[in-house]
N, C-alpha and C positions, 0 to 999 in steps of 0.2 A: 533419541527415540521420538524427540517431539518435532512434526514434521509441518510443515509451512508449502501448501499447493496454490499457484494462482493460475486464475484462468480467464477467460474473457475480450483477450488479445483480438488483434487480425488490422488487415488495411482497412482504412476507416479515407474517407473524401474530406477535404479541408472543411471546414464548420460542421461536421458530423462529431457524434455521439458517442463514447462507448463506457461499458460496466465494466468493471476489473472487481475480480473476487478472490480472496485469499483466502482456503479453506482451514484450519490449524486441526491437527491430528495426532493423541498420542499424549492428550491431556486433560482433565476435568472443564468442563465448562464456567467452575468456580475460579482452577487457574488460572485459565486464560483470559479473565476478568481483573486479574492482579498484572499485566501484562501491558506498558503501554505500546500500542500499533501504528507501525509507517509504514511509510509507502515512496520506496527510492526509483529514481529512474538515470539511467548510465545511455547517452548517444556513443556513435563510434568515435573515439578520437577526443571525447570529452571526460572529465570525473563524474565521479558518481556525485547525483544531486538527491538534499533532501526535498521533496515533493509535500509531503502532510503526515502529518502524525496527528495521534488521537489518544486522548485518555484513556485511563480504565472505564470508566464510566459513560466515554463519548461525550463528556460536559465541557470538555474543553479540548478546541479542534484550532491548528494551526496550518499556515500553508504557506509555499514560497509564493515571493512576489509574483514571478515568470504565469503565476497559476489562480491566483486568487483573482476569485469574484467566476472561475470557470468550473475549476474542481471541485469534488463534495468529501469525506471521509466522512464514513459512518462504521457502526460496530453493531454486530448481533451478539451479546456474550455467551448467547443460549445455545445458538448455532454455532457459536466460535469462527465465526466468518467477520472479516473486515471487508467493507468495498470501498473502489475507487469510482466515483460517476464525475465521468472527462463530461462538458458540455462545450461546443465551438473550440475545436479543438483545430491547432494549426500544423506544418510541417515541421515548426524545431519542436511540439509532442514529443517527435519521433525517438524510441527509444526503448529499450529494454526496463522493465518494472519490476520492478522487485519489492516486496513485502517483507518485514521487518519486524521483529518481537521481542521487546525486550525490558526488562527488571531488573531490581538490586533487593536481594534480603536485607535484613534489618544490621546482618552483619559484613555489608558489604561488598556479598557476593554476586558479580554482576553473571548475570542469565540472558543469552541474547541468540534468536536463530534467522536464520534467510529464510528466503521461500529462491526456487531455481529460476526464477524470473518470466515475463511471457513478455513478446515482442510485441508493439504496439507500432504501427506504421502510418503516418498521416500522410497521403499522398491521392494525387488525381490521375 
C-alpha cells in the first residue's frame, strides 16, 4: 500500500540543473520519519548504482563519489517528500532514478519499497 512517486525528470543541457521529488503515499508522516531514503540511478547497459541516501532525520547524508560536491539530498518528513537537486550535471547523469525506502524493526524485519523511477537525460 505504501507507495513511492518521483517526478521532476526531463532533458536537461550539459551543466544544467534539475530537482527530483519522490512523493511517499499510504503512510503517516511519523512513519516515514523512521524510514532511511535513497536515491538509485540504473543507465542502459549499466547496474544499478547507489546515488545518496539520507537519514531519518536528514543529519546525516551520504553520496557516491561519481556525484559529490554536485548533488544535494534533502528530506521533508512533514511532507514526506525526499529531493534530489542535480547541480552541473553532465551526460553519464544520464539515467533512470529511482527513489528508495527502507527500515528494519527492532526484530529484524526488513521494510523496503521503490518508487517507478523517472528518466533524467543530460544532453545538447
Amino acid at each position: 500500500q505504501v507507495q513511492l512517486v518521483e517526478s521532476g525528470g526531463g532533458l536537461v543541457q550539459p551543466g544544467g540543473s534539475l530537482r527530483l521529488s519522490c512523493a511517499a503515499s499510504g503512510l503517516s508522516g511519523l512513519t516515514f520519519s523512521t524510514y532511511t531514503m535513497c536515491w538509485y540511478r540504473q543507465a542502459p547497459g549499466k547496474e544499478r548504482e547507489l546515488v545518496a541516501n539520507s537519514s531519518t532525520a536528514g543529519g546525516t547524508r551520504n553520496y557516491a563519489d561519481s556525484v559529490k560536491g554536485r548533488f544535494t539530498i534533502s528530506r521533508d518528513n512533514v511532507k514526506k517528500t525526499v529531493y534530489l537537486q542535480m547541480n552541473s550535471l553532465k551526460p553519464e547523469d544520464t539515467a533512470v532514478y529511482y527513489c528508495n525506502a527502507i527500515r528494519s524493526d527492532y526484530s529484524g524485519t526488513r521494510y523496503e519499497y521503490w518508487g517507478q523511477g523517472t528518466q533524467v537525460t543530460v544532453s545538447s
